[in-house]
C-alpha positions in Angstrom: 7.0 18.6 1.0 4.3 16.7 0.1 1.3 17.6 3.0 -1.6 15.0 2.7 -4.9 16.4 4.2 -8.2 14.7 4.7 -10.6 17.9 5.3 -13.9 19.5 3.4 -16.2 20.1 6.1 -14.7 21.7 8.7 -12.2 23.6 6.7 -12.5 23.7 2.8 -10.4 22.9 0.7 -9.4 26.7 -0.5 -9.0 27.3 3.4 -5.9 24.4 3.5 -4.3 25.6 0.5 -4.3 29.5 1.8 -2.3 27.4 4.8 0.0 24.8 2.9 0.0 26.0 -0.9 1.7 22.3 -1.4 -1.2 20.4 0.1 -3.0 17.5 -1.8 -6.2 17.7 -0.1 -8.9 15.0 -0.1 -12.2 14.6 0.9 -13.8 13.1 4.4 -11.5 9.9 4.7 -13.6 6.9 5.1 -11.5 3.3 6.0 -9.2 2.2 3.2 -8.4 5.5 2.0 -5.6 5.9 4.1 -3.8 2.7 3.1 -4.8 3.5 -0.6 -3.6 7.2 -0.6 -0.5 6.8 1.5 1.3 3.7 -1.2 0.3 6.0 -3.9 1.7 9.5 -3.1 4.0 8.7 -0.8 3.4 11.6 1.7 5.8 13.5 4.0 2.9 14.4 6.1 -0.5 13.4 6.6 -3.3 15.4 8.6 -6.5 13.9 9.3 -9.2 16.5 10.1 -12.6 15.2 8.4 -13.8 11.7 8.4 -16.8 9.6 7.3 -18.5 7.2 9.4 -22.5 6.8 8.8 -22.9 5.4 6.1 -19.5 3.8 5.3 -16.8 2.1 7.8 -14.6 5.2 9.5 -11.1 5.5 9.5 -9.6 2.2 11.4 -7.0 2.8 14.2 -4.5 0.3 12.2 -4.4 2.4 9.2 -2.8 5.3 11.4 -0.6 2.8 12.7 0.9 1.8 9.4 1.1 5.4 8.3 3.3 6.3 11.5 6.1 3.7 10.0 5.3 4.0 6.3 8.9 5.4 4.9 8.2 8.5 3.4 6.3 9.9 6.6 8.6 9.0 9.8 5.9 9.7 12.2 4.5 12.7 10.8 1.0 11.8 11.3 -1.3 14.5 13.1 -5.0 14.4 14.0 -7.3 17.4 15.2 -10.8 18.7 15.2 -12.7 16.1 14.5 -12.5 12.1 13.5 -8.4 13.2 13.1 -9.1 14.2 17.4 -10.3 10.6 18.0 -8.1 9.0 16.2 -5.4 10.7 17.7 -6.4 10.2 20.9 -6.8 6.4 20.3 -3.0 5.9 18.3 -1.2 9.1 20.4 0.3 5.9 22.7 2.4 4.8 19.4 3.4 8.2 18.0 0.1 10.3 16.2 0.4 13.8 17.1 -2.8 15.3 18.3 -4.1 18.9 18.4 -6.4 21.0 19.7 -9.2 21.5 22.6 -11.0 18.3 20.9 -8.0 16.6 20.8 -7.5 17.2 24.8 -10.9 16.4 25.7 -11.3 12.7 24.1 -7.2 12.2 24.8 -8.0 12.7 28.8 -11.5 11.6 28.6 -12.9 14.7 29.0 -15.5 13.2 26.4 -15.7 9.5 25.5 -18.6 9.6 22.8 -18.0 9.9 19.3 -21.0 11.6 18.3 -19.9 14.9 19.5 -17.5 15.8 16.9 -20.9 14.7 14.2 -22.3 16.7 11.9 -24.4 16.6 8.8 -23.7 17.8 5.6 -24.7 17.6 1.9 -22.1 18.2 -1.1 -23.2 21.4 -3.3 -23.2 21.7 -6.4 -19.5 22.5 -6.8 -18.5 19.9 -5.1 -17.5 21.5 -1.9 -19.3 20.2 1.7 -21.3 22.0 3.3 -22.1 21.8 6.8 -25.9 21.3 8.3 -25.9 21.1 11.7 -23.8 21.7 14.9 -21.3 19.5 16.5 -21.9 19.2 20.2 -17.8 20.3 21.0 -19.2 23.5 19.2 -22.1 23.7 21.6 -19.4 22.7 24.7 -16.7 25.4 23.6 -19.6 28.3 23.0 -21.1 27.4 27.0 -17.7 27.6 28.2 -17.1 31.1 26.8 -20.6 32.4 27.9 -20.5 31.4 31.1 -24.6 31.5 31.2 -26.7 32.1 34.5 -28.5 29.1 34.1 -26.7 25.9 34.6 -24.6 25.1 31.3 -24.7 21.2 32.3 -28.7 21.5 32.2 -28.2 23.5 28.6 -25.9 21.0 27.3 -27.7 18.2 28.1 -31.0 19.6 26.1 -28.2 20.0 23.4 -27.2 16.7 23.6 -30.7 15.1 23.3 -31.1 16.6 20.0 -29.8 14.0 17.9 -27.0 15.0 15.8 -28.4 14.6 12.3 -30.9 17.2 13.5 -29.0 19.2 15.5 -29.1 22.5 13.8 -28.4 26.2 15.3 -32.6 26.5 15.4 -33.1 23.7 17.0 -31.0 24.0 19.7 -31.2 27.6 20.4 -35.4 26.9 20.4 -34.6 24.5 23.1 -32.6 26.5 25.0 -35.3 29.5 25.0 -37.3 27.3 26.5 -35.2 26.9 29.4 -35.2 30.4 29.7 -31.8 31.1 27.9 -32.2 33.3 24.7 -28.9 33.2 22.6 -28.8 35.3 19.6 -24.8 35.1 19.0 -22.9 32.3 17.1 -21.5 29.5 18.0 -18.0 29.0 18.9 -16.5 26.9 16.1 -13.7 24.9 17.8 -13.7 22.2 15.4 -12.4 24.6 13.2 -10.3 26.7 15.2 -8.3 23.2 15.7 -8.1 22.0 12.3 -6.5 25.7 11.4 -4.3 25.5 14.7 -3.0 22.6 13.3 -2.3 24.0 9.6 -0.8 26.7 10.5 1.5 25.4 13.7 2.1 21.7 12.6 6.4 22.5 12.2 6.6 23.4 15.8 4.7 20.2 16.9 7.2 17.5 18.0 7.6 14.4 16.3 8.6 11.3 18.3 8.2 8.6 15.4 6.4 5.3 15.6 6.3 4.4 19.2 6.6 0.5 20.4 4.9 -0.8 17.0 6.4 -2.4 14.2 5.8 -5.1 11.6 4.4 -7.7 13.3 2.0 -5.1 14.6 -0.2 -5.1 11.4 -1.9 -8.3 12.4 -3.5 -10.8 9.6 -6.9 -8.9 10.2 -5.3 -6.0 8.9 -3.4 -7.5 6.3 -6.2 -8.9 5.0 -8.1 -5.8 4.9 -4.8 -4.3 3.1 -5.0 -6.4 0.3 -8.7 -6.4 -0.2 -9.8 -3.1 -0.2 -6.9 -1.6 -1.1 -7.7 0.9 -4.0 -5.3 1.8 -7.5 -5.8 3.5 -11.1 -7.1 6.6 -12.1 -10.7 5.3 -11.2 -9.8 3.4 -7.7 -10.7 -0.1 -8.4 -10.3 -2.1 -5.0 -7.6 -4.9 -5.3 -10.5 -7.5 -4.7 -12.3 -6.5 -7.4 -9.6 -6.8 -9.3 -9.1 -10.6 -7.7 -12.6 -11.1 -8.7 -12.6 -10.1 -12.2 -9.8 -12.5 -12.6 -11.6 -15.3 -11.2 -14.4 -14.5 -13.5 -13.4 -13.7 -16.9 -9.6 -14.9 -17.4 -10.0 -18.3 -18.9 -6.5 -19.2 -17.2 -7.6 -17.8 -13.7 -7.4 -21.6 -12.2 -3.9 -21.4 -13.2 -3.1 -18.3 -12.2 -4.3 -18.9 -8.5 -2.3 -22.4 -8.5 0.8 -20.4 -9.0 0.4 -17.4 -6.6 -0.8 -20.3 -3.7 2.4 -21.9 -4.8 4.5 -19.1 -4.5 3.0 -18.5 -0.5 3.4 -22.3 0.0 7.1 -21.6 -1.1 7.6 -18.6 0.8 6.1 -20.0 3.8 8.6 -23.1 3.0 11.6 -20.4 3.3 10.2 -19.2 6.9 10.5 -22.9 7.9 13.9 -23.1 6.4 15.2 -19.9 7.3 16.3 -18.9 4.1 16.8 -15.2 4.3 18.4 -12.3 1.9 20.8 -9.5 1.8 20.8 -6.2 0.6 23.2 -7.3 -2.3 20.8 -10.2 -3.2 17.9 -7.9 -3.3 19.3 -5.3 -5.2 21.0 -8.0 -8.0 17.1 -9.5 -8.0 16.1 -5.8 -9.0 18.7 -5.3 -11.5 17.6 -9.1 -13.3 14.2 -8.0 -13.0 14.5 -4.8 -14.7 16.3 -6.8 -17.1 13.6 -8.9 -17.8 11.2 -6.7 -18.3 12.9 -4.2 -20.2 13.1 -1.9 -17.4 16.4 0.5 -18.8 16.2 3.8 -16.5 14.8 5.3 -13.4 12.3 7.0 -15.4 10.9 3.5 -16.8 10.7 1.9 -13.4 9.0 4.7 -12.3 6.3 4.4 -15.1 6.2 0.2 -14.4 5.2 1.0 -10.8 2.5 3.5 -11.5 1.3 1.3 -14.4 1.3 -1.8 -11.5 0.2 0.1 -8.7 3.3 -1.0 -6.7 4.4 1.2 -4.1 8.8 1.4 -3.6 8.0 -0.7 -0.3 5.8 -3.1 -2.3 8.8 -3.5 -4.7 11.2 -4.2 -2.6 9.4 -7.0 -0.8 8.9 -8.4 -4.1 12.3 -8.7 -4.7 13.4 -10.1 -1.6 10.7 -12.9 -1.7 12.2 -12.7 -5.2 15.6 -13.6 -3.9 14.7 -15.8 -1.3 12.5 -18.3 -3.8 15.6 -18.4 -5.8 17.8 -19.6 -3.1 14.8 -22.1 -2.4 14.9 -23.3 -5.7 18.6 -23.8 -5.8 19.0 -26.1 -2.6 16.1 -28.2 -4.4 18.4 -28.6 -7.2 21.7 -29.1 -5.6 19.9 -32.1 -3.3 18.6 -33.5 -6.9 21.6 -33.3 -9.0 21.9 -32.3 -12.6 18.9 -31.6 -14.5 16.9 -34.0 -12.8 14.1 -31.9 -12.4 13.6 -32.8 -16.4 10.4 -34.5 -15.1 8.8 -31.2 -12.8 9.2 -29.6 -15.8 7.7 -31.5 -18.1 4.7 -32.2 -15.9 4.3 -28.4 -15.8 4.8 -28.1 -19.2 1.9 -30.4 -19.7 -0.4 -29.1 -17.0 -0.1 -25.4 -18.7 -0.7 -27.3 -22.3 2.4 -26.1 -23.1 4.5 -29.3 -23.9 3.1 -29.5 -27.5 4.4 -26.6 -28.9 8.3 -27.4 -27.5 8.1 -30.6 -29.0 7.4 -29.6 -32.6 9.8 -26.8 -31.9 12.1 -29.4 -31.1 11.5 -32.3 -33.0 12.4 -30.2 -36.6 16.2 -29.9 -35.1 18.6 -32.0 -36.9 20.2 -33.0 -33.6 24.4 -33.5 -33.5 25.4 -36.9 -32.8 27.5 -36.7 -29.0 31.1 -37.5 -30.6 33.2 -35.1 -29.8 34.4 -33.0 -32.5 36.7 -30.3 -32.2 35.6 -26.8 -31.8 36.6 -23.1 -31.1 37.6 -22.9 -28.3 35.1 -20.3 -27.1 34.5 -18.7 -23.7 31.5 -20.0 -22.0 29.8 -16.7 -21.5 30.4 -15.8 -24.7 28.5 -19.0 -26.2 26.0 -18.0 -23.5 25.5 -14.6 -24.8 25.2 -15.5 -28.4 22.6 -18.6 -28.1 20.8 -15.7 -25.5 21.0 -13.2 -28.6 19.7 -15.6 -31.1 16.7 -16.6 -28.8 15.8 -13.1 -27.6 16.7 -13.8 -24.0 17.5 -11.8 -21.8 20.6 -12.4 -19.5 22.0 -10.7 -16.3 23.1 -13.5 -14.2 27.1 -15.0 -14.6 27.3 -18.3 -16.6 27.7 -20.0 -12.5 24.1 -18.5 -11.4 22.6 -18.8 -15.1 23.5 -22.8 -14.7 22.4 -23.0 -11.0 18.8 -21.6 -12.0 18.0 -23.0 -15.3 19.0 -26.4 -13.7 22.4 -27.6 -15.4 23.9 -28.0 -11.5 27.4 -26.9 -13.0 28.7 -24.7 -15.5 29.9 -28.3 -16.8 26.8 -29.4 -17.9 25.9 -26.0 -19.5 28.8 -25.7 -21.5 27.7 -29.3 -22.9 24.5 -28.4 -23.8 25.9 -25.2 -25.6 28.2 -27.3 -27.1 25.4 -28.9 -29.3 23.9 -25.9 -30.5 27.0 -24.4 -31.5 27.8 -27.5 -33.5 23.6 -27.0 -35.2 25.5 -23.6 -36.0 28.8 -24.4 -37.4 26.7 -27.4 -39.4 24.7 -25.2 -40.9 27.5 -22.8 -41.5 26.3 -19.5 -39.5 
């Protein structure tokens, strides 16, 4: 159980944990916060109650959308009270589960306007929100119950005129007095008798799952709003900003956009060709790259992901475009024969200024002539594995895949090229 709740002003935050002990409870969501929060904790549920919309962009329909098929929550996305009632009613055709009178009223249009789940509040000193004015479904739910002799329709309408950032009890029982209706009770508070409904009865709600979306239901508008605004670290840095400071400051950031537009144009290449991947592929990409990056245990991936803000979903994609570049890159050799991309590399060597340094490196070798001289006769990974030993490489592919994508076309040609640096070694005398 890990409950994700987005409340603070019409419950507090002591209120949800007196209800789910296991909550994480966050504050008013505003948009972005859902995509950010939901990659980061992976929650198994996730209640929207409170949400910001004046003076920041509100929640957006999509981010519900992607919660109802992320993993970890299967649909268990619920919405009451107050922004959670609209945004229930809007997704509850793809699987949100809405609760409450609110809920009802904006789900069968009862009420269409958005205002009348507003209120005002300021943050106190503490932290906590605290609530200003009244929200007009209050005003609704409190005629209802009161039944008055004057026409409730006329008294909520000289409600309704009060605009809601002024709204108070005063003013609105002051206008109602006018009218000839003195009041001197409280208000019913449905928002909150919803968002406490829904604590405390969520379990026996049904849950149908994502209904009729899927994938290519997260549009490139919402895409592209993913991976801008996005937010990860302790301090919640958007993604863009980190995009930006990149640009800015990182003296090799040309290069570093070259190669991540090359890696889509690559990617996009594989759509074209339909070069897909399996399970097995994926999970052998994951097992090189923890290699790689000296990844030994569960425990250390764990820490990699939380120190790269990847997500488990995240990480998988990444390996299967992993996979599928790979496959990519072989079909380019196999059409090209052995090593001849010698030239693509060099070129890249030289556009990274990177050339120089391989050939001083390589120039000090006291190269073997290519007579053949007789040798031990030594298994081919084993050679592998020592020359990867004394070069501090890592290795997790078999001598066939380690020859297909370091470009030697055959395990031929990489046993050849061994070859000479074994013979370096036995000149030498190692």
């Amino acid at each position: 159980m890990k409950p994700l709740v987005y409340a603070g002003i019409t419950v507090s935050e002591k209120e949800v944990l007196e209800l789910i002990p296991e909550a994480i409870v966050k504050p008013p969501a505003k948009q972005s916060d859902i995509i950010s929060d939901v990659i980061e904790l992976d929650p198994t549920h996730l209640f929207l109650i409170d949400g910001r919309f004046h003076q920041v962009l509100p929640v957006w329909p999509k981010e519900l959308v992607y919660a109802l098929m992320h993993p970890s929550l299967e649909g268990r996305v619920y919405g009451a009270s107050s922004m959670g009632a609209i945004r229930a009613a809007d997704v509850a055709a793809h699987g949100m589960i809405g609760y409450g009178r609110i809920f009802r009223w904006y789900y069968e249009s009862v009420i269409t306007d958005d205002s009348e789940v507003a209120v005002a509040y300021y943050v106190a000193k503490d932290g906590s929100c605290v609530q200003s004015t009244v929200a007009l479904v209050d005003v609704r739910a409190t005629l209802e119950a009161l039944e008055p002799a004057i026409d409730p329709e006329l008294l909520f309408l000289e409600a309704k005129r009060i605009h809601w950032t002024r709204r108070t009890k005063q003013t609105v029982l002051s206008k109602w007095k006018k009218l000839g209706f003195e009041f001197d009770g409280s208000f019913v508070e449905q928002k909150k008798i919803d968002a406490i409904g829904l604590l405390t009865n969520y379990k026996d709600l049904p849950v149908t799952g994502p209904i009729g979306v899927g994938p290519e239901t997260l549009t490139h508008l919402f895409m592209a709003q993913f991976e801008r605004e996005r937010r990860v670290g302790e301090k919640k840095i958007g993604l863009e900003e980190i995009d930006a400071h990149v640009s800015l400051t990182n003296p090799y950031g040309r290069r570093i956009f070259e190669d991540a537009n090359n890696r889509s144009l690559a990617l996009i290449l594989c759509d074209h060709m339909q070069i897909g991947c399996t399970p097995d592929e994926r999970d052998y990409e994951l097992a090189e790259f923890c290699t790689l990056n000296r990844i030994s245990d569960v425990e250390s991936l764990s820490k990699w992901k939380t120190d790269n803000a990847c997500s488990s979903a995240e990480l998988e994609i990444l390996m299967v475009q992993r996979a599928r570049l790979k496959k990519l890159h072989r079909s380019l050799r196999t059409s090209r024969q052995t090593r001849y991309a010698t030239a693509d590399v060099l070129s890249y060597l030289r556009s990274c200024d990177r050339l120089a340094p391989f050939i001083n490196q390589v120039s000090v070798i006291d190269w073997p002539e290519d007579e053949q001289i007789e040798s031990d006769d030594v298994a081919l990974w084993k050679m592998l594995e020592q020359q990867a030993a004394s070069r501090n490489i890592p290795l997790v592919a078999n001598e066939e895949a380690f020859a297909l994508d370091l470009g030697f076309g055959d395990t031929t040609n990489l046993r050849s090229a061994l070859e000479k640096y074994r013979r370096l070694d036995l000149r030498s005398g190692s």
